[in-house]
DRENDO-1510 file (C-alpha; in Angstrom, 1 decimal, always signed):
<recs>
REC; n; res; u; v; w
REC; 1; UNK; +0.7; +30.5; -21.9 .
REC; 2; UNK; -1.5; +30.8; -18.7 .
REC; 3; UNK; -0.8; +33.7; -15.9 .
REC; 4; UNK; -1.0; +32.3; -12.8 .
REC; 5; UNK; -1.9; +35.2; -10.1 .
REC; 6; UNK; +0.7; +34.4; -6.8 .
REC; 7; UNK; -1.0; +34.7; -3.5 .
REC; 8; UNK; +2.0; +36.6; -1.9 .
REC; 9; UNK; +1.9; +39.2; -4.7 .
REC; 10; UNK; -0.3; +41.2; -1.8 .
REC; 11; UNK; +1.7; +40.5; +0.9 .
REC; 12; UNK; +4.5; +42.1; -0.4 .
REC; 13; UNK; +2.5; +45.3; -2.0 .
REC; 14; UNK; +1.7; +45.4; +1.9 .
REC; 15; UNK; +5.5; +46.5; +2.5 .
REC; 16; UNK; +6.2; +48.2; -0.4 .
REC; 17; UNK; +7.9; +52.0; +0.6 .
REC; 18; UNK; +8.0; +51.4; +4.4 .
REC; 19; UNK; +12.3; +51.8; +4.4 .
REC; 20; UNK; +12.8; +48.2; +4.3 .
REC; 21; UNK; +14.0; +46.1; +1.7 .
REC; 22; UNK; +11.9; +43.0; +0.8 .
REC; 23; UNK; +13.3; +40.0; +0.2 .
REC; 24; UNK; +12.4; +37.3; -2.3 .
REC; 25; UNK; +13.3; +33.2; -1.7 .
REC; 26; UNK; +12.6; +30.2; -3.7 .
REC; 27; UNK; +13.9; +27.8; -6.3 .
REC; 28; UNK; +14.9; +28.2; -9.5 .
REC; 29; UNK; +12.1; +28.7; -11.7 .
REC; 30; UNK; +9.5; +29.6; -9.5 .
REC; 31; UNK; +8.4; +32.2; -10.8 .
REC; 32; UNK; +10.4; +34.7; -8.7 .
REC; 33; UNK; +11.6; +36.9; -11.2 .
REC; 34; UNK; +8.1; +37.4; -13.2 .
REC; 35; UNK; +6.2; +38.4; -9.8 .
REC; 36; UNK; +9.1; +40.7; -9.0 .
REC; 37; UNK; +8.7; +42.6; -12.7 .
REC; 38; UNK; +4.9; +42.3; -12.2 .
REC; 39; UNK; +5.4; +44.6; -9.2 .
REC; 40; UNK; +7.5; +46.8; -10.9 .
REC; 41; UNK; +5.6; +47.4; -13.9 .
REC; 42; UNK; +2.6; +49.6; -11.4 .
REC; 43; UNK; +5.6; +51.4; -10.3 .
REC; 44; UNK; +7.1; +54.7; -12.1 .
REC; 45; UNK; +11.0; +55.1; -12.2 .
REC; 46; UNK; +11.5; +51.6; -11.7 .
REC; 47; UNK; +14.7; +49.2; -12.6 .
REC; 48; UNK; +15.6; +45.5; -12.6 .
REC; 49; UNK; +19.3; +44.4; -12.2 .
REC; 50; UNK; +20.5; +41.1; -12.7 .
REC; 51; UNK; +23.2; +40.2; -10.5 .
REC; 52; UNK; +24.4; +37.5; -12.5 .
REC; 53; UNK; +25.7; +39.9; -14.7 .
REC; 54; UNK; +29.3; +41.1; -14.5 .
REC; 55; UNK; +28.1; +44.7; -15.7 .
REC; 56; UNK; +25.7; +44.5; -12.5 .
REC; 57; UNK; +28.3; +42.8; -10.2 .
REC; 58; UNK; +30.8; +45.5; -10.1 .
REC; 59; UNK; +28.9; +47.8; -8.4 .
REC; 60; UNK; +28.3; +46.0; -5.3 .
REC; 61; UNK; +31.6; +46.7; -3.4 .
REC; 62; UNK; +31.3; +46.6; +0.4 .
REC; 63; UNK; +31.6; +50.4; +2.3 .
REC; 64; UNK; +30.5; +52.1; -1.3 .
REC; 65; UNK; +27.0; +52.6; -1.6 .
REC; 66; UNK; +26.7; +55.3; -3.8 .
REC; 67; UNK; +29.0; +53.4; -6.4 .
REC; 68; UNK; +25.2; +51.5; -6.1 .
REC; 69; UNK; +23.5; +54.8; -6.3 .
REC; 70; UNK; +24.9; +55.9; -9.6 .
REC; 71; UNK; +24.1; +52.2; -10.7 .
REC; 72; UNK; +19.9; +53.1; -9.6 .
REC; 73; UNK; +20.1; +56.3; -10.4 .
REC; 74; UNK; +16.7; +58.6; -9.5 .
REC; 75; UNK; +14.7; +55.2; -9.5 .
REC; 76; UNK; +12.5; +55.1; -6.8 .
REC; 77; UNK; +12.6; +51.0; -6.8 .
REC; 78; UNK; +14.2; +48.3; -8.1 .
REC; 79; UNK; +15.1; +44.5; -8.4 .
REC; 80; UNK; +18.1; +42.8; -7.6 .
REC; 81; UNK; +17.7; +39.5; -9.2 .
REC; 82; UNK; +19.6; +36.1; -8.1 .
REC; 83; UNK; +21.3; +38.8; -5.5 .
REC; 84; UNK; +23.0; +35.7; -3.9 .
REC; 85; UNK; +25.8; +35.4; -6.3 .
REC; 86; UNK; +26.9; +39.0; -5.0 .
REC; 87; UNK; +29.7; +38.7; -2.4 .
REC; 88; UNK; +29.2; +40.2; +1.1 .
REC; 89; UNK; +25.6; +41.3; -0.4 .
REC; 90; UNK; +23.6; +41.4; +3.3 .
REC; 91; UNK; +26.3; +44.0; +4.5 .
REC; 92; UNK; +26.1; +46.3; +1.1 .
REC; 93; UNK; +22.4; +46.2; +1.3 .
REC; 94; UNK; +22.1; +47.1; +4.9 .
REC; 95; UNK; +24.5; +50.2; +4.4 .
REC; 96; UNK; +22.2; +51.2; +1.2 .
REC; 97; UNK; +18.7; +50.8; +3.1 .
REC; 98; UNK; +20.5; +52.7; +5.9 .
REC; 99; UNK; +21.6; +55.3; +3.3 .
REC; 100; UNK; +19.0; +55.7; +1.1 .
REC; 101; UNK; +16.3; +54.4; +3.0 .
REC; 102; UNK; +13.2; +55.9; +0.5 .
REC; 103; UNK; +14.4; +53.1; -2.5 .
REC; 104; UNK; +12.4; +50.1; -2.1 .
REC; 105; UNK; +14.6; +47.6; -3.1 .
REC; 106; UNK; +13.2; +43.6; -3.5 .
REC; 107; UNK; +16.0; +41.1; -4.0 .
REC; 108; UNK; +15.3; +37.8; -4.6 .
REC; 109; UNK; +17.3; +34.7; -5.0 .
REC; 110; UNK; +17.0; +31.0; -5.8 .
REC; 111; UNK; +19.6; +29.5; -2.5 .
REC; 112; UNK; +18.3; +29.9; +0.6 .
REC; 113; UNK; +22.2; +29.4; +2.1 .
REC; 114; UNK; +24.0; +31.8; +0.7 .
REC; 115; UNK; +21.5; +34.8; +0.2 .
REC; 116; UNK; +20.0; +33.6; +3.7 .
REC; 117; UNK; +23.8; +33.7; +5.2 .
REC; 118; UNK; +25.3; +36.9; +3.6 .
REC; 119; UNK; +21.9; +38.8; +3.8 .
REC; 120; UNK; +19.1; +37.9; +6.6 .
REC; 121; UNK; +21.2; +38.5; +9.4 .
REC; 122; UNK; +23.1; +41.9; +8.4 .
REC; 123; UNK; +19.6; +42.8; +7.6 .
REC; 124; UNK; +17.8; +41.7; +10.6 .
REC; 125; UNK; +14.8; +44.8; +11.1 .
REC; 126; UNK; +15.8; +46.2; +8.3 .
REC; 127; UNK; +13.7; +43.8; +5.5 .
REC; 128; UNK; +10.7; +41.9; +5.0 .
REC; 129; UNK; +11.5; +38.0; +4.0 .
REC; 130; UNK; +8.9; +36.3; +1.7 .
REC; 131; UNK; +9.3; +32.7; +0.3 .
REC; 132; UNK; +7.5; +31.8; -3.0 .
REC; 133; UNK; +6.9; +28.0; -4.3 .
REC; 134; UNK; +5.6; +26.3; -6.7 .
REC; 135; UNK; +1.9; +26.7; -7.3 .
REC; 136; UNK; -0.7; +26.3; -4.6 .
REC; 137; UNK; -3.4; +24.6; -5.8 .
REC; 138; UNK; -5.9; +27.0; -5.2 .
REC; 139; UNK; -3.9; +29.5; -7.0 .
REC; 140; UNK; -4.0; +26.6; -9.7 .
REC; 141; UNK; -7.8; +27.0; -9.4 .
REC; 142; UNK; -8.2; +30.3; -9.5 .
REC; 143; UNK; -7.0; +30.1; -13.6 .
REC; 144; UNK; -7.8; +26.7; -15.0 .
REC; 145; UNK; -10.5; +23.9; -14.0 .
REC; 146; UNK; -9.7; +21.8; -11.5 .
REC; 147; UNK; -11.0; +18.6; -11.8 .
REC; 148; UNK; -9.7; +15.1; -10.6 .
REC; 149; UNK; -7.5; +14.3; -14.0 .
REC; 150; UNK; -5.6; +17.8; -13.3 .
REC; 151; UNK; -5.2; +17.0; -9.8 .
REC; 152; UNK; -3.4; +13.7; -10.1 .
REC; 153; UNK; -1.2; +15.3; -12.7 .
REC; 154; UNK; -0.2; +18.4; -10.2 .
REC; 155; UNK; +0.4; +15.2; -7.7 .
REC; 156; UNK; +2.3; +13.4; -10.4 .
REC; 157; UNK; +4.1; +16.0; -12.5 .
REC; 158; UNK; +4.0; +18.9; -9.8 .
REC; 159; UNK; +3.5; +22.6; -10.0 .
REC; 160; UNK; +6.0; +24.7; -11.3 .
REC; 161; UNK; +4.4; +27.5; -12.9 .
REC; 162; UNK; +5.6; +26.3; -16.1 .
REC; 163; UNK; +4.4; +22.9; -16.0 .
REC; 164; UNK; +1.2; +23.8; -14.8 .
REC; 165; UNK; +0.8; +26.0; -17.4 .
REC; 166; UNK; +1.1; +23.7; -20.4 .
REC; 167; UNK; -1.7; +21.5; -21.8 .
REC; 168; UNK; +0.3; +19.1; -23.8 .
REC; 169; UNK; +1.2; +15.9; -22.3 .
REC; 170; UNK; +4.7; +15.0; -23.0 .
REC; 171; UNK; +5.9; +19.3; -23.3 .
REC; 172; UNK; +4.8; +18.8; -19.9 .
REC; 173; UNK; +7.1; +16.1; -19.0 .
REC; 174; UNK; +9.7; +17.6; -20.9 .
REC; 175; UNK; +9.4; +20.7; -18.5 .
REC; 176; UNK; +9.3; +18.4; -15.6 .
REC; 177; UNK; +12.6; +16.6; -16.5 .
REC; 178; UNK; +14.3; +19.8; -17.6 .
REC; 179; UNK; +13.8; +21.1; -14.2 .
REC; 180; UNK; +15.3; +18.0; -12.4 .
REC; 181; UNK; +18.1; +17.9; -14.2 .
REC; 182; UNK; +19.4; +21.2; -14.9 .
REC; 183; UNK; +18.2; +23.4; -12.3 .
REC; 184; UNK; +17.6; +21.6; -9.0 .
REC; 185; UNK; +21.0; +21.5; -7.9 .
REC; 186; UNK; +22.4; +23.9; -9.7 .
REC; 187; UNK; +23.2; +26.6; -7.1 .
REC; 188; UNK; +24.6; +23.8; -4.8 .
REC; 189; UNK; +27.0; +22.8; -7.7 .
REC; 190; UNK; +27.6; +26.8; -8.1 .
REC; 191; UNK; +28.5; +27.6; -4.4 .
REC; 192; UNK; +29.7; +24.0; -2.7 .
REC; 193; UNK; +32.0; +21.8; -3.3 .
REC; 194; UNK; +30.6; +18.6; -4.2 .
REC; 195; UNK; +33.1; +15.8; -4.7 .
REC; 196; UNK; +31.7; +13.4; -5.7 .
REC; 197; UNK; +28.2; +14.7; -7.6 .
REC; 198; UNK; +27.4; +11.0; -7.9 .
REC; 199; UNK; +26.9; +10.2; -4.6 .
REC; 200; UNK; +24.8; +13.5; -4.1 .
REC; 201; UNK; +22.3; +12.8; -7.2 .
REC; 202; UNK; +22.3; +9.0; -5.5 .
REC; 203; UNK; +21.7; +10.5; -2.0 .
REC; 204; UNK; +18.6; +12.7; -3.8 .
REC; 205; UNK; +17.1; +9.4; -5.0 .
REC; 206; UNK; +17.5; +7.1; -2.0 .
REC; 207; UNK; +15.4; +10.0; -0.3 .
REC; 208; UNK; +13.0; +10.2; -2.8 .
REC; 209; UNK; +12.0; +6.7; -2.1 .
REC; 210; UNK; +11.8; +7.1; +1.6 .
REC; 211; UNK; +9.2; +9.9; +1.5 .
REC; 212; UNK; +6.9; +9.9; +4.8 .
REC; 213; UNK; +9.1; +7.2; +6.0 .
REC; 214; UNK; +11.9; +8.1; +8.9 .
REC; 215; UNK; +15.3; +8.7; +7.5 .
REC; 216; UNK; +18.2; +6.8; +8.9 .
REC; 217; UNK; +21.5; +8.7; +8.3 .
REC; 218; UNK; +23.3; +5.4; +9.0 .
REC; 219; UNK; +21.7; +3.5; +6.7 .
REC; 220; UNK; +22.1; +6.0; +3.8 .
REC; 221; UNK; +25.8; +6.4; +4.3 .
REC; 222; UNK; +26.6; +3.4; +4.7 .
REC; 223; UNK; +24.7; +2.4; +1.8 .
REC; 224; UNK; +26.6; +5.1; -0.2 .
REC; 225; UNK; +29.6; +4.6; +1.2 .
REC; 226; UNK; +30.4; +7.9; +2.5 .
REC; 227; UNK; +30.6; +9.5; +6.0 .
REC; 228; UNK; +27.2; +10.3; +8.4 .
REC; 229; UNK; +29.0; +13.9; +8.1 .
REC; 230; UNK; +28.7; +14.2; +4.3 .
REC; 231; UNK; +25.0; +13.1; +4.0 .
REC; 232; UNK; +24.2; +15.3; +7.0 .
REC; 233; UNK; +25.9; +17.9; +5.1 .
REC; 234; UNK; +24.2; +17.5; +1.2 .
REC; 235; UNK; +20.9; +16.8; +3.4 .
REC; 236; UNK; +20.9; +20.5; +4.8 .
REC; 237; UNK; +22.1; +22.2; +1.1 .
REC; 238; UNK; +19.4; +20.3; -0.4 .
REC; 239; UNK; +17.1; +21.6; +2.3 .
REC; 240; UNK; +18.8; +25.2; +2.0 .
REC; 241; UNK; +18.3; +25.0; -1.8 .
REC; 242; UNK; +15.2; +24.1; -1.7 .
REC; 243; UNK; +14.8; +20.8; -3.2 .
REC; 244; UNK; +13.3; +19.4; +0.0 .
REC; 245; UNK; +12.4; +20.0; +3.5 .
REC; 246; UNK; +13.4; +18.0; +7.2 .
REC; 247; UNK; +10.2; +17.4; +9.3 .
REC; 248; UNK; +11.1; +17.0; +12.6 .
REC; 249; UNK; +9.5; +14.8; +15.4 .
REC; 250; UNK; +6.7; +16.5; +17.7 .
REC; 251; UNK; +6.9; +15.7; +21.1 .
REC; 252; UNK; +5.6; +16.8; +24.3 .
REC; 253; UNK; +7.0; +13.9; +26.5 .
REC; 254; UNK; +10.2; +12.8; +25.3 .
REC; 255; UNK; +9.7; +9.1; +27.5 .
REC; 256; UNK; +6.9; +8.1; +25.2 .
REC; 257; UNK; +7.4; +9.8; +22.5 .
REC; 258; UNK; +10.1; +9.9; +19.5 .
REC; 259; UNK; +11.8; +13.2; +19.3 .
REC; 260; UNK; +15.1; +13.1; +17.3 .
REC; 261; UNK; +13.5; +11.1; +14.3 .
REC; 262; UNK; +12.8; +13.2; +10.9 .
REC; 263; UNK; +11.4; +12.5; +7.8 .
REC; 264; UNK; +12.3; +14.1; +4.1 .
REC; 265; UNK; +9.4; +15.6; +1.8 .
REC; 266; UNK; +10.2; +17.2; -1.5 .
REC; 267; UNK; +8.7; +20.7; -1.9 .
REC; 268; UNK; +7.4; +19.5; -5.3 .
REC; 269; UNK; +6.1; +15.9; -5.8 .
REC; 270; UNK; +6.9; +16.4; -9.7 .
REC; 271; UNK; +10.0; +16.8; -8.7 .
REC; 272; UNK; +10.2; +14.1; -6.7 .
REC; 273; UNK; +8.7; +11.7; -9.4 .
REC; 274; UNK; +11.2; +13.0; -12.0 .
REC; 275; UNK; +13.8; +12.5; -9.3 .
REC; 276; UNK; +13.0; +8.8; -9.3 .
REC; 277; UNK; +12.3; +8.8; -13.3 .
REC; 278; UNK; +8.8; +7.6; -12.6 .
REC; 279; UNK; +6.1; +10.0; -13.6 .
REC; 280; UNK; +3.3; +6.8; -14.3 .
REC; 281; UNK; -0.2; +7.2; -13.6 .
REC; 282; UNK; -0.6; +7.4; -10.0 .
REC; 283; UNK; -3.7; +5.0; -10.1 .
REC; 284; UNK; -1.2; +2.1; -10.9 .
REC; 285; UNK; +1.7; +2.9; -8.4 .
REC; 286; UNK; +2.1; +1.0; -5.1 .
REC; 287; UNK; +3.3; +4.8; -3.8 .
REC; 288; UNK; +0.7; +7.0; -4.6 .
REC; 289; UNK; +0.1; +7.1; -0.9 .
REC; 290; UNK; +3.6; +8.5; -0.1 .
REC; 291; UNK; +2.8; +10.7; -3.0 .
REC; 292; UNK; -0.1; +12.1; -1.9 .
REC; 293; UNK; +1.6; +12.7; +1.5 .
REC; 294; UNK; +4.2; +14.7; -0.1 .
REC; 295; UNK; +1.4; +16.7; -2.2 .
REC; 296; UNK; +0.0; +17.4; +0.5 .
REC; 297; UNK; +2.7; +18.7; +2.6 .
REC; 298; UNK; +4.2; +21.4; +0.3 .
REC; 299; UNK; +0.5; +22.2; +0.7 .
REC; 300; UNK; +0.4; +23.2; +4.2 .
REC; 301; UNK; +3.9; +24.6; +3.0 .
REC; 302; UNK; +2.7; +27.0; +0.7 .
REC; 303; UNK; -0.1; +28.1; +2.6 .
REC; 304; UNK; +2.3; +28.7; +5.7 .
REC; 305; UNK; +4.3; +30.9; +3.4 .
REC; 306; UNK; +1.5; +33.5; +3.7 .
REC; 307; UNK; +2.1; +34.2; +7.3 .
REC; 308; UNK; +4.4; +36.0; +9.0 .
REC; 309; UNK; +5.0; +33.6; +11.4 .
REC; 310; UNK; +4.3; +30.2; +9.7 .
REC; 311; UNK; +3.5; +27.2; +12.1 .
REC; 312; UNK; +5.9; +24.5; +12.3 .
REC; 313; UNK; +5.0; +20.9; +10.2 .
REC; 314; UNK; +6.1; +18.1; +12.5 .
REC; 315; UNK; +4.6; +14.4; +12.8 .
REC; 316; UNK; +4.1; +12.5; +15.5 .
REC; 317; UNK; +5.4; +9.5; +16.5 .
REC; 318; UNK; +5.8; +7.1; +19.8 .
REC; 319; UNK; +7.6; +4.4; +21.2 .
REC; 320; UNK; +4.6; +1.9; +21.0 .
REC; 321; UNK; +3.9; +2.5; +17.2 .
REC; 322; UNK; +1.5; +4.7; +17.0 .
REC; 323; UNK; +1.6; +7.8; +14.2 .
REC; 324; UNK; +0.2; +11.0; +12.8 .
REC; 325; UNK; +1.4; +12.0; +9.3 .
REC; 326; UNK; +1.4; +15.8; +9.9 .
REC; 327; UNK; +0.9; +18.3; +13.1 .
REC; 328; UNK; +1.6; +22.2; +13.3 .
REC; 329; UNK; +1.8; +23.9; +16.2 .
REC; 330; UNK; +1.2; +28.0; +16.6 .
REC; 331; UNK; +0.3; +29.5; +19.5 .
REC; 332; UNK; -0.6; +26.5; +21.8 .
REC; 333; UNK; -3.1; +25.4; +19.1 .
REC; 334; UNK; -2.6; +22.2; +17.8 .
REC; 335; UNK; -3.7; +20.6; +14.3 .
REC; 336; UNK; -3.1; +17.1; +13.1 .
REC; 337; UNK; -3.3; +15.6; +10.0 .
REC; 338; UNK; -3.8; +12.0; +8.4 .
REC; 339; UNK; -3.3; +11.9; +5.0 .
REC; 340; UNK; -5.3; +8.9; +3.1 .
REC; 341; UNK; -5.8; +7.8; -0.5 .
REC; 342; UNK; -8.6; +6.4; -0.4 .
REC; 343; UNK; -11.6; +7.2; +2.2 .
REC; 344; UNK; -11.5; +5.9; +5.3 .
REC; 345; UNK; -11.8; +6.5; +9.0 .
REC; 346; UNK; -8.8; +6.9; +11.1 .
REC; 347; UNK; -8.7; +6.8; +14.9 .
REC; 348; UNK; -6.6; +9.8; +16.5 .
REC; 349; UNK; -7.5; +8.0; +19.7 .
REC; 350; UNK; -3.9; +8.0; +21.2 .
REC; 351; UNK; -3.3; +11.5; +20.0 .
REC; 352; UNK; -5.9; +13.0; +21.6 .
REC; 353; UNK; -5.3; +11.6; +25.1 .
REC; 354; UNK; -2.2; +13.0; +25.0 .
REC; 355; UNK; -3.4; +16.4; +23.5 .
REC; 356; UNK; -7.4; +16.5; +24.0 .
REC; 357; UNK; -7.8; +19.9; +22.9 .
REC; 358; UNK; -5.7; +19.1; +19.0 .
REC; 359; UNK; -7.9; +19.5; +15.7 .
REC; 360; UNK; -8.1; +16.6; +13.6 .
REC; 361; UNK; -8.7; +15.7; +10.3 .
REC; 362; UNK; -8.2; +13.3; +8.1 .
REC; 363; UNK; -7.7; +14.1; +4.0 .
REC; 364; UNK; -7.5; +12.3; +1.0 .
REC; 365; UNK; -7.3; +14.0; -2.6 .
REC; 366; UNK; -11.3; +14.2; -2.8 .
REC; 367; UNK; -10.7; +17.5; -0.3 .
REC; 368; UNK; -9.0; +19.1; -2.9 .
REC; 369; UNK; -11.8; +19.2; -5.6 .
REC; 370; UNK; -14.4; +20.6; -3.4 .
</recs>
C-alpha cells in the first residue's frame, strides 16, 4: 500500500520537547494514529497508549499524575491515542505537563467536541493544537501521478488516505462506503444522545444535496419534522466531528450585504458522494459543479491547517444577488474565489467596488493538474 508523506508531520517535529503537549485532531481514519507512530519511531524511549483500552483508562484519574507516571515509565515521549474517550482528560493532562514538563506527550483524537471541550481549554498555553485531514492533493502528488482521471476520482470518491491509496476500482468504493457508514458518526453515536438516528443520517443527506447552496434551518426541520433546536444541534456535532464544516457569510456592510446566511461543505467530497449513494462519473452528473465547489474547499481547508493562524473561509453574498463562492480574510488581506467547471470568465465587478484592493481568481479543476 502507498505512504503518503503528511504536510504537518514538520510542523509538529517543530514543537517537539518545548514543555508542551501537542495535540492531534481529525476524523476517524485519517491517518492520525500512523503519523503519530511515525514520529515516535525517530524517537528513543518512546510509548503509544491507547485510551480506548480499559488497561490504559485506569490510569487517568483526576489529581494523580504519577498514577500516569508509573503508566510512562522513563519514556521520554509518548502517544495518547483517541485521548477523548478519557474523562476529565484536559485537567489530567495539564497537571502532568505541569508536573513533568520534559515528556513530550502528543494526544490525538477523532471528536473535535469532547477532546476540544475536556482538553483545549484546561490546556490553554500549555499545548500546540494541529488538525490533520484527509489528503491534500499535493501531498497526493507528491506519491502517485496526478493526472485528470485521478483527479475526478479524488473529487468523486475523496481522499482518505486509504482510498487514495488503492488502485482497484470497486476496493476503492468499498473503502469509501465503509467509511460512511461505520465511522462518520460514530463518535457522535458514542458520546450524544441521538434519539432518533434516522432523522440524523436524513439530516446528513438533505445537506449533502444542498452543498454551496444556503441552508435554511426552517426548511430542514420542518421537512424532518423535528424542532429548529435539534437540527441546530446535530448541525454543530456533525461540524464538531468533523463530517462537515459551517461557512459563514462575509460582510463588511451589513445593509447590503447578507450576514447571518451559511452554507454546509463536507470536508471530504467522497464522503459526501457516498453520503448521497452516488459515486457516478462526474462527467455525467448535473452536480459536478457543487462537487467541485466542495473539492475545492476542504482544499483551502487543508492548506489552512498548516498555519498557525488559519484564515477564515466565508462567501459572499448581497441583497441584490450578487455572489462569490469563497473569500478568506487574514490580516486585512482579502482573497476571493470563484469556483468553475468548465473555463470561463467571471466578473468580480461588484466585489471589487466594494473591496478594490481583494485578490481574485477564478479556478476550475484544470488548476489542479498544473
Amino acid at each position: 500500500m502507498l505512504i503518503f508523506q503528511r504536510k504537518i508531520e514538520s510542523k509538529i517535529k517543530e514543537n517537539l520537547f518545548k514543555n508542551k503537549a501537542i495535540l492531534l485532531f481529525g476524523p476517524r481514519q485519517v491517518g492520525k494514529t500512523t503519523l503519530a507512530k511515525k514520529i515516535l519511531e525517530e524517537q528513543k524511549e518512546s510509548g503509544y497508549f491507547n485510551c480506548e483500552l480499559a488497561s490504559i483508562r485506569k490510569h487517568f484519574i483526576v489529581g494523580e499524575p504519577t498514577l500516569l507516571k508509573n503508566l510512562v515509565g522513563d519514556k521520554k515521549m509518548v502517544v495518547f491515542d483517541e485521548a477523548q474517550t478519557i474523562e476529565n482528560i484536559g485537567t489530567i493532562l495539564k497537571v502532568f505537563v505541569d508536573t513533568y514538563p520534559t515528556i513530550q506527550i502528543i494526544a490525538t483524537g477523532s471528536s473535535s467536541f469532547d477532546l476540544a471541550n475536556k482538553i483545549k481549554e484546561p490546556l490553554t498555553g500549555r499545548a500546540f493544537e494541529y488538525t490533520l485531514l484527509p489528503l491534500s492533493v499535493e501531498e497526493i502528488r507528491n506519491t502517485k501521478i496526478l493526472n485528470k482521471k485521478e483527479l475526478m476520482n479524488i473529487m468523486r470518491l475523496g481522499s482518505y488516505p486509504a482510498v487514495a491509496a488503492e488502485e482497484n476500482e470497486d476496493r476503492k468504493t468499498e473503502i469509501l462506503k465503509n467509511l460512511a457508514t461505520n465511522y462518520l458518526y460514530k463518535d457522535v453515536f458514542v458520546f450524544e444522545s441521538i434519539k432518533n438516528p434516522t432523522v440524523f443520517e436524513n439530516l446528513v443527506k438533505m445537506l449533502a444535496l444542498q452543498v454551496g447552496s444556503l441552508v435554511s434551518t426552517n426548511e430542514i426541520s420542518s421537512a424532518l419534522g423535528v424542532s429548529r433546536a435539534t437540527v441546530d444541534k446535530y448541525i454543530r456535532l456533525l461540524e464538531q466531528s468533523y463530517v462537515i464544516k459551517v461557512v459563514r457569510s462575509f460582510s463588511h456592510n451589513p445593509r447590503t450585504e447578507i450576514k447571518k446566511a451559511f452554507k454546509i461543505y463536507f470536508l471530504d467530497s467522497g464522503i459526501r458522494n457516498a453520503v448521497m449513494d452516488d459515486i457516478s462519473n462526474l462527467e455525467q452528473r448535473n452536480d459536478r459543479g457543487a462537487i467541485f465547489e466542495n473539492f475545492f474547499f476542504s482544499e483551502l481547508m487543508k492548506s489552512g491547517a498548516l498555519e498557525i493562524f488559519a484564515p477564515t473561509i466565508q462567501f459572499w453574498r448581497t441583497r441584490t444577488g450578487s455572489e462569490i463562492d469563497f473569500i478568506t480574510e487574514r490580516n486585512g488581506k482579502i482573497n476571493a474565489y470563484e469556483c468553475k467547471w468548465q473555463k470561463e470568465s467571471v466578473s468580480f465587478r461588484d466585489f471589487l467596488k466594494k473591496y478594490p484592493d481583494a485578490k481574485t481568481e477564478t479556478i476550475n479543476p484544470e488548476k489542479f493538474l498544473k
